[in-house]
Backbone and ligand atoms as CSV (ligand in chain L), in Angstrom:
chain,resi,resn,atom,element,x,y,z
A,1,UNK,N,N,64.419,79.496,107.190
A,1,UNK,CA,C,65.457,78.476,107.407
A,1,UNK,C,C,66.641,78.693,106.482
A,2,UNK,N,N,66.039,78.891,105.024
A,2,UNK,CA,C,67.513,79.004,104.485
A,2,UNK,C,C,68.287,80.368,104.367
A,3,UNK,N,N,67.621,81.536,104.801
A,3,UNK,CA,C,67.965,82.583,105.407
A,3,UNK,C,C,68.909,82.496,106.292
A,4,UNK,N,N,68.791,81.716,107.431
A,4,UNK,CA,C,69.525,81.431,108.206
A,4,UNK,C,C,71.051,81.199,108.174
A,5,UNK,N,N,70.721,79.557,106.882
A,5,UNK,CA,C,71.603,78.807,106.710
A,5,UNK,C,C,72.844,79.809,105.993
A,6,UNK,N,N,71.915,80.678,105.284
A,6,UNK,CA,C,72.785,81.323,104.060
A,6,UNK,C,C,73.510,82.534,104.708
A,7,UNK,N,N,72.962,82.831,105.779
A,7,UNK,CA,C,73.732,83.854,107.174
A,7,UNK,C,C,75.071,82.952,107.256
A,8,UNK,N,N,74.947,81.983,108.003
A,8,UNK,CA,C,75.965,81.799,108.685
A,8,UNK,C,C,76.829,80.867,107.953
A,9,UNK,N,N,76.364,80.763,106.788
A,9,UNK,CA,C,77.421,80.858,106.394
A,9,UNK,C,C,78.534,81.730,105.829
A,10,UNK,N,N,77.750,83.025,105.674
A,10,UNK,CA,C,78.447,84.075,105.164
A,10,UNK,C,C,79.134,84.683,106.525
A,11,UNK,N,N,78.891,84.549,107.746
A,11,UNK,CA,C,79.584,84.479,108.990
A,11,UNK,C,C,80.848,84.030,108.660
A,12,UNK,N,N,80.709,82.532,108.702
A,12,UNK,CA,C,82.383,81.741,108.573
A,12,UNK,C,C,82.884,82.174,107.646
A,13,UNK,N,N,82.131,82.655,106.574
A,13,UNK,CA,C,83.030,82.977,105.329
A,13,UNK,C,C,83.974,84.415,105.575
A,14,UNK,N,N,83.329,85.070,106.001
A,14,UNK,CA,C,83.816,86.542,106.714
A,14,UNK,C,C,85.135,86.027,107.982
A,15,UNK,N,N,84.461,85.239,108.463
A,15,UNK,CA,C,85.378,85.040,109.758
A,15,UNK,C,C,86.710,84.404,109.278
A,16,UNK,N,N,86.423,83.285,108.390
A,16,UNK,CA,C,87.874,82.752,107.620
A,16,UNK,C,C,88.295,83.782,106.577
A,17,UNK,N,N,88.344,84.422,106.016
A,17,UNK,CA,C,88.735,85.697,105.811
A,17,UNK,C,C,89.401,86.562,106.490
A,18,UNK,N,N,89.008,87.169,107.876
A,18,UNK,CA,C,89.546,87.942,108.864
A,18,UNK,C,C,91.100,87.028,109.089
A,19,UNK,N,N,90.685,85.603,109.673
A,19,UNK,CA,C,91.658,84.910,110.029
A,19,UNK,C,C,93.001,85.098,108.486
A,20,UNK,N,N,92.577,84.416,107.395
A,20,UNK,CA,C,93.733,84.467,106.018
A,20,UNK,C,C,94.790,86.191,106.286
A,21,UNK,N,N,93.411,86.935,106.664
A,21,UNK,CA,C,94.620,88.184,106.130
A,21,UNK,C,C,95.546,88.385,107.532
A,22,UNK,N,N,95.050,87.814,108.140
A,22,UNK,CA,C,96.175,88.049,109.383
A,22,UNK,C,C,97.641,87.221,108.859
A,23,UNK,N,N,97.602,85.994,108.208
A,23,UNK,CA,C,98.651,85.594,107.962
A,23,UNK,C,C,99.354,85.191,105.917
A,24,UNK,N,N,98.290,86.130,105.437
A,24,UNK,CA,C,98.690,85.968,103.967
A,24,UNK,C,C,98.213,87.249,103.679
A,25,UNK,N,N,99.299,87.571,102.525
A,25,UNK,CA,C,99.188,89.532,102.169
A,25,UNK,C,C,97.746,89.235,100.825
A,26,UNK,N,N,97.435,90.693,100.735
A,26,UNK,CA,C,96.496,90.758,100.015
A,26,UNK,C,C,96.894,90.420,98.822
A,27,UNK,N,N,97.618,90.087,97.791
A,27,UNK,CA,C,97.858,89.389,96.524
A,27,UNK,C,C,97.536,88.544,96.582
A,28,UNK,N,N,98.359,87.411,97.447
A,28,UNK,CA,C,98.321,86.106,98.029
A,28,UNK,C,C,96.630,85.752,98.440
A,29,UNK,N,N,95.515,86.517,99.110
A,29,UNK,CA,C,94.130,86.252,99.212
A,29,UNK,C,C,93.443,86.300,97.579
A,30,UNK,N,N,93.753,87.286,97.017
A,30,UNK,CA,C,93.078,87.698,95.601
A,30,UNK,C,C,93.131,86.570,94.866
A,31,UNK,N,N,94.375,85.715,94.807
A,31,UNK,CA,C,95.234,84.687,94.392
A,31,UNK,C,C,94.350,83.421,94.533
A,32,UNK,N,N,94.380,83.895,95.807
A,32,UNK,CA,C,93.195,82.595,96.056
A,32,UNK,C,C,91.584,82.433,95.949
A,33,UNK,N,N,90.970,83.662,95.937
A,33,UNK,CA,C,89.833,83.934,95.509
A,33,UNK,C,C,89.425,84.554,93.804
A,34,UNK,N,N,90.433,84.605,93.646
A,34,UNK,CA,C,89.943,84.922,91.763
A,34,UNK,C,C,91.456,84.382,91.231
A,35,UNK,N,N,91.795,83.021,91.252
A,35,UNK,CA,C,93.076,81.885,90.834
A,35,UNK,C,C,93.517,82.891,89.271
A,36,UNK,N,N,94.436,82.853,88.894
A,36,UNK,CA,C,95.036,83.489,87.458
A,36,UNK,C,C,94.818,81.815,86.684
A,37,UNK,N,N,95.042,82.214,85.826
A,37,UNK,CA,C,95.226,81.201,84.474
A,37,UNK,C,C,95.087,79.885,85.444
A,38,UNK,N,N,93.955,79.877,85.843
A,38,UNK,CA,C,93.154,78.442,86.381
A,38,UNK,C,C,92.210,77.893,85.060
A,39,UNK,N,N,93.169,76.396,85.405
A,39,UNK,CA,C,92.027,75.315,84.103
A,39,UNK,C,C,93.223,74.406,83.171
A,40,UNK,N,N,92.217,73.400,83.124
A,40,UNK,CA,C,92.905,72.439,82.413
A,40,UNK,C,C,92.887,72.737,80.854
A,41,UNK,N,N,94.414,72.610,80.068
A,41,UNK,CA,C,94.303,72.749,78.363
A,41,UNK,C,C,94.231,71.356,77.813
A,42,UNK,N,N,93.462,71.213,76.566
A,42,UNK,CA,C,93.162,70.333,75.624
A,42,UNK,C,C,94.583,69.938,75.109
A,43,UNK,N,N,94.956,70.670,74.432
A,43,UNK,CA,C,96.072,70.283,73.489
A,43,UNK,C,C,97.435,70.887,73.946
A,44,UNK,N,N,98.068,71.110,75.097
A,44,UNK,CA,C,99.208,71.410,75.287
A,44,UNK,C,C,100.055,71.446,74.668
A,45,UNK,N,N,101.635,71.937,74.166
A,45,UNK,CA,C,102.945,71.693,73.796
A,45,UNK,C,C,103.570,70.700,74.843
A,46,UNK,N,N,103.061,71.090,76.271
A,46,UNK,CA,C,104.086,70.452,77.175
A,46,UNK,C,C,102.798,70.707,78.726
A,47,UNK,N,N,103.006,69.691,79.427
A,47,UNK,CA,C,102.626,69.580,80.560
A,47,UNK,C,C,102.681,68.269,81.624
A,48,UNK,N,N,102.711,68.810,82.608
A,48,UNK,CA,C,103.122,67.847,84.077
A,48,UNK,C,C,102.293,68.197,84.971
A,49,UNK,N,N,102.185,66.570,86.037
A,49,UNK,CA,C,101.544,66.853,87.077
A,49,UNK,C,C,102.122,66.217,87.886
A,50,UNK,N,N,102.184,66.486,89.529
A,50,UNK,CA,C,102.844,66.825,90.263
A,50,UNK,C,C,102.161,66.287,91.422
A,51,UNK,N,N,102.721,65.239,92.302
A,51,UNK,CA,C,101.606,64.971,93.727
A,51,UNK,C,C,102.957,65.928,94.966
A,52,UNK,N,N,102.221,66.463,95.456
A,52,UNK,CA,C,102.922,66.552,96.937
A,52,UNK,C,C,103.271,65.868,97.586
A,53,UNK,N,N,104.149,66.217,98.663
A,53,UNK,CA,C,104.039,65.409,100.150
A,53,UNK,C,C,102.757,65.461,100.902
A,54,UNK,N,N,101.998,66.464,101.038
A,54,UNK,CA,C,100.949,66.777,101.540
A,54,UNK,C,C,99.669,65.797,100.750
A,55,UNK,N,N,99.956,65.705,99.643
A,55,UNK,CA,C,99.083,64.943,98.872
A,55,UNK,C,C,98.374,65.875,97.781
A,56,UNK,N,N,98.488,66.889,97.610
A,56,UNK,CA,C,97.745,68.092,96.493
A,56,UNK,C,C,98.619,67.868,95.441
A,57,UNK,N,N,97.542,67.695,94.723
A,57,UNK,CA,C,98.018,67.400,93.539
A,57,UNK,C,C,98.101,68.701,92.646
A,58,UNK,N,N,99.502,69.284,91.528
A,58,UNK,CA,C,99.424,70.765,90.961
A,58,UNK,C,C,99.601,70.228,89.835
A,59,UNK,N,N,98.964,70.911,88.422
A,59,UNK,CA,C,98.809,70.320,86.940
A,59,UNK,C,C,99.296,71.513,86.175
A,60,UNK,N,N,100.507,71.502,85.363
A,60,UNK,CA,C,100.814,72.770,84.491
A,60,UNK,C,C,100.486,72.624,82.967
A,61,UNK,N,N,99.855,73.219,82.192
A,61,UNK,CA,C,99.891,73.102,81.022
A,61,UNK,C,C,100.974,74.467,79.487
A,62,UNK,N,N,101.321,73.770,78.920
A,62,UNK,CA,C,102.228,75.376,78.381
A,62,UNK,C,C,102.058,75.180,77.293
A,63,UNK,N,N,101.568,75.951,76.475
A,63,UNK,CA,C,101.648,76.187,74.781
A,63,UNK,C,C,103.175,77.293,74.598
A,64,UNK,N,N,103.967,77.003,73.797
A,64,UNK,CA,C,105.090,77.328,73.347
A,64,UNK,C,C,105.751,77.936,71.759
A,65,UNK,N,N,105.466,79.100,71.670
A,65,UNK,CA,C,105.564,79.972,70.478
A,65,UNK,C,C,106.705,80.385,70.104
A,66,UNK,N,N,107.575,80.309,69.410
A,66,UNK,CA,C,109.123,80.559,69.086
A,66,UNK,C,C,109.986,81.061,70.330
A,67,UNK,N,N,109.786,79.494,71.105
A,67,UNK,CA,C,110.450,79.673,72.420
A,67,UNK,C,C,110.156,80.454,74.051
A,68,UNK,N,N,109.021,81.122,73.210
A,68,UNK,CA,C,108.398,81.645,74.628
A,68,UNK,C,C,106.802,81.247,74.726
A,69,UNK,N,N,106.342,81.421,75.865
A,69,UNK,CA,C,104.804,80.969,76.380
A,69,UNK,C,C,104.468,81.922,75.990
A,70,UNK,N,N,103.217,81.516,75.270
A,70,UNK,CA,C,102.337,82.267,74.763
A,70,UNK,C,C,100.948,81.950,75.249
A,71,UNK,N,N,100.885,80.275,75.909
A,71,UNK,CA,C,99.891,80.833,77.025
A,71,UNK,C,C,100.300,79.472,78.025
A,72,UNK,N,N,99.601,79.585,79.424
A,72,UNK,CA,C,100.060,78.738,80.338
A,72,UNK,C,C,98.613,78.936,81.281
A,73,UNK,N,N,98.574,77.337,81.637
A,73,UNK,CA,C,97.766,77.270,83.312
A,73,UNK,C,C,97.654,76.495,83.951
A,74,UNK,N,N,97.156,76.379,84.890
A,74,UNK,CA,C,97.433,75.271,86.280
A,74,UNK,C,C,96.292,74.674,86.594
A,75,UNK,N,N,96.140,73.916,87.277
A,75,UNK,CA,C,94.824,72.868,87.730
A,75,UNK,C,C,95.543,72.756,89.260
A,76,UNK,N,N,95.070,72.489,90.077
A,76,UNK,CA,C,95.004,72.110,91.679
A,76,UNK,C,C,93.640,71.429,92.360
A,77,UNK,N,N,94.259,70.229,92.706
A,77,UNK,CA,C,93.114,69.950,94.147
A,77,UNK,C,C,93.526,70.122,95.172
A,78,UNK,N,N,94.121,71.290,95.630
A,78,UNK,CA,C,95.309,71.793,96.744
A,78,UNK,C,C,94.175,73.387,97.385
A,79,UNK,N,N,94.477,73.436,98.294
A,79,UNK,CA,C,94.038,74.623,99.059
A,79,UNK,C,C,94.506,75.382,98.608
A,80,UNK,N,N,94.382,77.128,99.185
A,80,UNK,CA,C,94.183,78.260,99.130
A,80,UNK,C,C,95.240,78.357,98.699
A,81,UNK,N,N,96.323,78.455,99.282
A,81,UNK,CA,C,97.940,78.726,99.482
A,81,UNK,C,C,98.501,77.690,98.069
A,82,UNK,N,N,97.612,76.994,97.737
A,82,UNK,CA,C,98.170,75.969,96.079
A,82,UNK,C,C,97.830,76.963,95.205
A,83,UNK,N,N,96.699,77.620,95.146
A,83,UNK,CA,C,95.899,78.557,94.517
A,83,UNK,C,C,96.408,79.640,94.355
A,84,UNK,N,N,97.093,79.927,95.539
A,84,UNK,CA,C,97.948,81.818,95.402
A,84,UNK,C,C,98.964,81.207,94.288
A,85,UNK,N,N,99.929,79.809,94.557
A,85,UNK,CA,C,101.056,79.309,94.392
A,85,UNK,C,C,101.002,78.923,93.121
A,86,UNK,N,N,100.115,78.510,92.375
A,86,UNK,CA,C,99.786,78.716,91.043
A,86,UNK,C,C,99.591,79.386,90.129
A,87,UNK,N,N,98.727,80.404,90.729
A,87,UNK,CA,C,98.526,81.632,90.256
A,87,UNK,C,C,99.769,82.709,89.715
A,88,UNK,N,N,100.456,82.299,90.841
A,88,UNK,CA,C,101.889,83.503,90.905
A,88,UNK,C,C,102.734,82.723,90.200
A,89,UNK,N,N,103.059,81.085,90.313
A,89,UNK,CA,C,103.975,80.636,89.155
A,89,UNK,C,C,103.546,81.172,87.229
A,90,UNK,N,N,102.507,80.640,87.355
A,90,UNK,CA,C,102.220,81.015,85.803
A,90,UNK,C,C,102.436,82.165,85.534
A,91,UNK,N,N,101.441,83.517,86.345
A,91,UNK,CA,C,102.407,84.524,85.879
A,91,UNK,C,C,103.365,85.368,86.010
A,92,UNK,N,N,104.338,84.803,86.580
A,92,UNK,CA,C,105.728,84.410,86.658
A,92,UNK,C,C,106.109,84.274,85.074
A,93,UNK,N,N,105.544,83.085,84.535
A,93,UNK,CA,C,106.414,82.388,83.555
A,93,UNK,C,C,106.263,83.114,82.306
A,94,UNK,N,N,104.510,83.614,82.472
A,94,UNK,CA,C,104.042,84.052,81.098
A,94,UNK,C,C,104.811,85.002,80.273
A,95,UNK,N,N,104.339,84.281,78.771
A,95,UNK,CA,C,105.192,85.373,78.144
A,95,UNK,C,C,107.030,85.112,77.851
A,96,UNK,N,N,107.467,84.570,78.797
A,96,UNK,CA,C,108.747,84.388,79.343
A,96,UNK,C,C,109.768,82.775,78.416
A,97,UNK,N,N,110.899,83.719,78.139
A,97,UNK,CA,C,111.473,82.523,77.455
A,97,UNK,C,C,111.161,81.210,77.686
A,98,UNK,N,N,111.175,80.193,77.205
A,98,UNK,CA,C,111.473,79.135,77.580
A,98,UNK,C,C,112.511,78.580,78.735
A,99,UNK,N,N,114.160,79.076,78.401
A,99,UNK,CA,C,115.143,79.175,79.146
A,99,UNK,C,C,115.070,80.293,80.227
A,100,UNK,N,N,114.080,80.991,80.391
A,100,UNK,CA,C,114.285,81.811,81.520
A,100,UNK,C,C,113.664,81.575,82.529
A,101,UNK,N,N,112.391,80.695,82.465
A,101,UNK,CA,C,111.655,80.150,83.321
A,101,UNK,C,C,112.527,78.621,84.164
A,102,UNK,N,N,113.517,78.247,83.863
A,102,UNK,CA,C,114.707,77.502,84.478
A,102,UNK,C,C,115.016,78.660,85.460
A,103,UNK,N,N,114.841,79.643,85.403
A,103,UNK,CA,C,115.518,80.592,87.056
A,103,UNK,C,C,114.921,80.978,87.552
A,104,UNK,N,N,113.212,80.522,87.559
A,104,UNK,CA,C,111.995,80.730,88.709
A,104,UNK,C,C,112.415,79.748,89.730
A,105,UNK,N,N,112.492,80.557,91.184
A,105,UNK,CA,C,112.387,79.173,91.952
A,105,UNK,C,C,110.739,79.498,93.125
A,106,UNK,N,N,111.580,78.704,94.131
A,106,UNK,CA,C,109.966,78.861,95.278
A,106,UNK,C,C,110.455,80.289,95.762
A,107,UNK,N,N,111.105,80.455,95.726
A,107,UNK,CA,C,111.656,82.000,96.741
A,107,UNK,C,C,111.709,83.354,96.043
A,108,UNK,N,N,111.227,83.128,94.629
A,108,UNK,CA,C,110.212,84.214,93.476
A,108,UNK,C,C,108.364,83.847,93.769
A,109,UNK,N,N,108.570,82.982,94.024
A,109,UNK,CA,C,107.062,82.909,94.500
A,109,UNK,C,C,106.380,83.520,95.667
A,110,UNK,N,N,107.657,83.106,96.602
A,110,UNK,CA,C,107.227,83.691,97.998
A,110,UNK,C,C,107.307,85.056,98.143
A,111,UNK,N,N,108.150,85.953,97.374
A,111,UNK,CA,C,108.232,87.487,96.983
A,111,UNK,C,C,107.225,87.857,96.813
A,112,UNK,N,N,107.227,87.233,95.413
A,112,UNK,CA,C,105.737,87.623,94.553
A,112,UNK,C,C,104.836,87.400,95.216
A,113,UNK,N,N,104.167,86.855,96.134
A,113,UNK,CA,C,103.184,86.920,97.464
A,113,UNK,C,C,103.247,87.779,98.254
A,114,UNK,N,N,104.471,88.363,98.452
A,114,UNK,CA,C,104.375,89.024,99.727
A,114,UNK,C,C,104.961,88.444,100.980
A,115,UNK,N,N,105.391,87.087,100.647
A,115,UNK,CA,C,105.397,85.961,101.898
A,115,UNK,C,C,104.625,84.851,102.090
A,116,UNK,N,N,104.990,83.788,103.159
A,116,UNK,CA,C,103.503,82.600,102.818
A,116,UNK,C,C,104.083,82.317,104.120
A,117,UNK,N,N,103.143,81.753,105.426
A,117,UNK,CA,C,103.409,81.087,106.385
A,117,UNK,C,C,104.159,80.054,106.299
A,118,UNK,N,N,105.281,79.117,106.961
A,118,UNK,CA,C,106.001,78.421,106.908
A,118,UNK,C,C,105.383,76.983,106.843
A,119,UNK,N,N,103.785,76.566,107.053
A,119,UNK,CA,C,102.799,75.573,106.561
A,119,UNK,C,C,102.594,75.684,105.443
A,120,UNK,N,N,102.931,76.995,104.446
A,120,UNK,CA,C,102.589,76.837,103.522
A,120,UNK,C,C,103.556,76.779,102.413
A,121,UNK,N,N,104.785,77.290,102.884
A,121,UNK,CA,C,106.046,77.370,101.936
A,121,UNK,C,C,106.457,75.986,100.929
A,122,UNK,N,N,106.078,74.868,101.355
A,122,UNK,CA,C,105.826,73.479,100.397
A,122,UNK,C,C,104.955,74.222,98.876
A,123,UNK,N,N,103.706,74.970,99.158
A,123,UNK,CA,C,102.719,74.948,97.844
A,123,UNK,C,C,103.559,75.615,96.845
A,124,UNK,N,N,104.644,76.443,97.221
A,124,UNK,CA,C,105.415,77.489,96.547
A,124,UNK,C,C,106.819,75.912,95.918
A,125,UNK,N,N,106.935,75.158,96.296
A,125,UNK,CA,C,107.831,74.433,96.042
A,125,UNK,C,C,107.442,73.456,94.754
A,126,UNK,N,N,106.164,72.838,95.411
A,126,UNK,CA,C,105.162,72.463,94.301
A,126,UNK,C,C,104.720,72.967,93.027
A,127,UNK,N,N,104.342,74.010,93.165
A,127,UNK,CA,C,104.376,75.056,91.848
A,127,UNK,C,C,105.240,75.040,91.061
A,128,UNK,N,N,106.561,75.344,91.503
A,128,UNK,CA,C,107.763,75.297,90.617
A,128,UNK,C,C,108.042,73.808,90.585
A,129,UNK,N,N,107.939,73.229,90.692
A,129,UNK,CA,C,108.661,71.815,90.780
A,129,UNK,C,C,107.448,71.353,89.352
A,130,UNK,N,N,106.109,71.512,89.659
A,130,UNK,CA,C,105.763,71.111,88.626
A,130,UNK,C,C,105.917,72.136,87.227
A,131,UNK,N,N,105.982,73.645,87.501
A,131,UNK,CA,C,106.236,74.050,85.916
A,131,UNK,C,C,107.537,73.800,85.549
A,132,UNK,N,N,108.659,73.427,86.436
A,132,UNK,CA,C,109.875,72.656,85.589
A,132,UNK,C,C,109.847,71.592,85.111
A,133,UNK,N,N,108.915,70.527,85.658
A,133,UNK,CA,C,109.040,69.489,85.021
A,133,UNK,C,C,107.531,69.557,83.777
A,134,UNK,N,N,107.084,70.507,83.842
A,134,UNK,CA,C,106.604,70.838,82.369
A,134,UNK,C,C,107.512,71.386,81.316
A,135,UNK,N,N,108.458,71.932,81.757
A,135,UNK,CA,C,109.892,72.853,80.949
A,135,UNK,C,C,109.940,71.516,80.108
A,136,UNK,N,N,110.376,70.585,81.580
A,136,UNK,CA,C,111.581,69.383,80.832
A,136,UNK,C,C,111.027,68.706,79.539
A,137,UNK,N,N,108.969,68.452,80.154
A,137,UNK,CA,C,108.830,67.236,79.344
A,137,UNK,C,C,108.810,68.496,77.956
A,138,UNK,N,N,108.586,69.591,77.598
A,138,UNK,CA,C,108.986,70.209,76.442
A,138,UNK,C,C,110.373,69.829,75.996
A,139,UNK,N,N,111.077,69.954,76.128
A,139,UNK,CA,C,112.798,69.534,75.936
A,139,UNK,C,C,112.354,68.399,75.597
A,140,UNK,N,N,112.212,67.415,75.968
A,140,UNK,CA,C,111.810,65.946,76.034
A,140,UNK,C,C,111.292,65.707,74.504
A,141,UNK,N,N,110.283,66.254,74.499
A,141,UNK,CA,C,109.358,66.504,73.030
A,141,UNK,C,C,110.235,67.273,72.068
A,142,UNK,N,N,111.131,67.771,72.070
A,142,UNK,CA,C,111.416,68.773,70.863
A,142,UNK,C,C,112.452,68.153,70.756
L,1,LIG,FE1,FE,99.867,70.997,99.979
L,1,LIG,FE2,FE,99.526,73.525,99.405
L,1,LIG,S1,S,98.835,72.490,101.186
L,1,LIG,S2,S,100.573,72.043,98.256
């Protein structure tokens, strides 16, 4: 029986798979199956969270070292495409001035993917929307 169970599910799992790469490039899947700098930080410098329109909620956290990130990560209760979209904002940012991460937008995200279906081009908006308003509440604090 649980032979079975444990088949088919590895069926759908294969089969939703086949389906993703037809419409998201292989970064964008990896993205979503092994997330980058996924997880909530204890003690932040600076962080924001973010509800969608959709309702997914995206969480940035940033530690901040003589003006540049020295480390950063995201939290999501958002699907796959939140997951690529997270993944690729942070490292995007990492490392990266303070002031230079003000000229990430969604349309460095969608590069840095490869592309995202037009259902999904919001998670790329979300992403950035919340690591700027992690920028700000730093500014805010300092
Ligand atoms: Fe809503 Fe991705 S589906 S942010």
């Amino acid at each position: 029986m649980k032979d079975n169970f444990d088949e088919a599910v590895l069926e759908l799992q294969e089969s939703i798979l086949e389906e993703a790469k037809k419409i998201y490039s292989e970064k964008a899947i990896q993205y979503f199956l092994h997330p980058r700098n996924f997880g909530r930080m204890n003690d932040p410098d600076a962080s924001a969270i973010v509800k969608g329109s959709c309702g997914d909620t995206m969480e940035i956290y940033l530690v901040i070292k003589d003006d540049k990130i020295s480390s950063i990560s995201f939290y999501t209760d958002g699907c796959g495409s939140t997951l690529a979209c997270g993944s690729s904002v942070t490292e995007l940012a990492k490392e990266k001035n303070i002031k230079d991460i003000l000229k990430i937008s969604p349309s460095d995200v969608i590069e840095d993917l490869g592309g995202l279906p037009d259902e999904a081009l919001h998670c790329s908006i979300l992403a950035v929307i919340t690591l700027l308003k992690s920028v700000a509440d730093y500014f805010l604090k300092t």
